[in-house]
C-alpha positions as CSV (number, residue, x, y, z in Angstrom):
1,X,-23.3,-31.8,20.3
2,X,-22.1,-28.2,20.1
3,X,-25.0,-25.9,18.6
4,X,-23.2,-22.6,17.6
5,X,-26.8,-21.0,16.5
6,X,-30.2,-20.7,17.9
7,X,-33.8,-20.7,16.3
8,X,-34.5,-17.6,14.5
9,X,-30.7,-16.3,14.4
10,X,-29.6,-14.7,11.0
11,X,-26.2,-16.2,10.0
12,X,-24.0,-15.9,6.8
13,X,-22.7,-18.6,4.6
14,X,-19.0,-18.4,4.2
15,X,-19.5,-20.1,0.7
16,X,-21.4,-17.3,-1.6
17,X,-22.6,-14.6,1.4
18,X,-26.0,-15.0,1.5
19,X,-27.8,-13.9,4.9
20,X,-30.0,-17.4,6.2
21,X,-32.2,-17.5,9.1
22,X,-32.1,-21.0,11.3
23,X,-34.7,-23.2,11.4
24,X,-33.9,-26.3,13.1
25,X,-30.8,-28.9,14.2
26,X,-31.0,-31.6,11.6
27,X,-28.0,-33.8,13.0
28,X,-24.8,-32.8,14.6
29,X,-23.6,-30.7,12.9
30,X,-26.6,-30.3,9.8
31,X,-28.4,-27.3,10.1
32,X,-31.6,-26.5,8.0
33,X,-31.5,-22.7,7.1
34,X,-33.9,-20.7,5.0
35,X,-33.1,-17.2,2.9
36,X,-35.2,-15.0,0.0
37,X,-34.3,-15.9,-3.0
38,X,-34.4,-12.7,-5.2
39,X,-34.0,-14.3,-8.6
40,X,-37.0,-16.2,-8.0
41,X,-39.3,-13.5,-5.7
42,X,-40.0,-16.8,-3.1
43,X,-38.6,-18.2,0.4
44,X,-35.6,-21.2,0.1
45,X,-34.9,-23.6,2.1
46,X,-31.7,-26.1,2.1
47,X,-29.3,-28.0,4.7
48,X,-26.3,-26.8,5.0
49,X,-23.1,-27.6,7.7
50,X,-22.5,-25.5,10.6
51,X,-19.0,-25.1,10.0
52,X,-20.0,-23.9,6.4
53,X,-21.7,-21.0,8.4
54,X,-20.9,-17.6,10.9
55,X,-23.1,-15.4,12.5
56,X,-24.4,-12.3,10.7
57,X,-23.4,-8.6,11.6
Protein backbone atom coordinates (compact mmCIF):
# COMPACT_ATOMS: atom_id res chain seq x y z
CA UNK A 1 0.00 0.00 0.00
CA UNK A 2 1.84 3.19 -1.16
CA UNK A 3 0.53 6.28 1.00
CA UNK A 4 1.73 9.41 -1.06
CA UNK A 5 0.28 11.81 1.88
CA UNK A 6 0.51 12.07 5.60
CA UNK A 7 -2.04 13.28 8.38
CA UNK A 8 -2.36 16.91 8.39
CA UNK A 9 -0.67 17.56 4.77
CA UNK A 10 -2.46 20.17 2.57
CA UNK A 11 -2.90 18.73 -0.97
CA UNK A 12 -4.79 19.89 -4.16
CA UNK A 13 -7.30 18.16 -6.15
CA UNK A 14 -6.38 17.87 -9.79
CA UNK A 15 -10.25 17.87 -10.53
CA UNK A 16 -11.59 21.56 -9.57
CA UNK A 17 -8.28 23.01 -7.43
CA UNK A 18 -9.48 23.17 -4.22
CA UNK A 19 -6.73 23.02 -1.32
CA UNK A 20 -7.82 19.67 1.20
CA UNK A 21 -6.13 18.76 4.29
CA UNK A 22 -5.76 14.70 4.98
CA UNK A 23 -7.47 13.16 7.43
CA UNK A 24 -7.12 9.56 7.28
CA UNK A 25 -6.33 6.30 4.86
CA UNK A 26 -9.76 4.86 4.08
CA UNK A 27 -8.55 1.94 1.81
CA UNK A 28 -5.68 1.64 -0.65
CA UNK A 29 -5.87 4.06 -2.38
CA UNK A 30 -9.30 6.09 -0.70
CA UNK A 31 -8.25 8.99 1.11
CA UNK A 32 -10.76 11.05 3.37
CA UNK A 33 -9.85 14.83 2.97
CA UNK A 34 -11.50 17.82 4.40
CA UNK A 35 -11.56 21.74 2.89
CA UNK A 36 -13.70 25.13 3.81
CA UNK A 37 -16.38 25.41 1.91
CA UNK A 38 -16.84 29.26 1.26
CA UNK A 39 -20.32 29.08 -0.36
CA UNK A 40 -21.59 27.54 2.64
CA UNK A 41 -19.24 29.44 5.57
CA UNK A 42 -18.68 25.59 7.18
CA UNK A 43 -15.86 22.67 7.12
CA UNK A 44 -16.47 19.58 4.29
CA UNK A 45 -15.58 16.55 4.30
CA UNK A 46 -15.57 13.77 1.31
CA UNK A 47 -13.47 10.64 0.06
CA UNK A 48 -11.69 11.10 -2.67
CA UNK A 49 -8.75 8.83 -4.64
CA UNK A 50 -5.16 9.47 -4.17
CA UNK A 51 -4.38 9.56 -7.69
CA UNK A 52 -7.24 12.19 -8.02
CA UNK A 53 -4.82 14.26 -5.73
CA UNK A 54 -1.05 16.26 -5.59
CA UNK A 55 0.60 17.93 -2.97
CA UNK A 56 -0.05 21.64 -2.36
CA UNK A 57 2.65 24.50 -3.04
Amino acid sequence: MRRLFKKGERVRSKIDGKVMEVLKYLKANLVEVKWFDQEKKEVRTNKIKEDKLSKAA
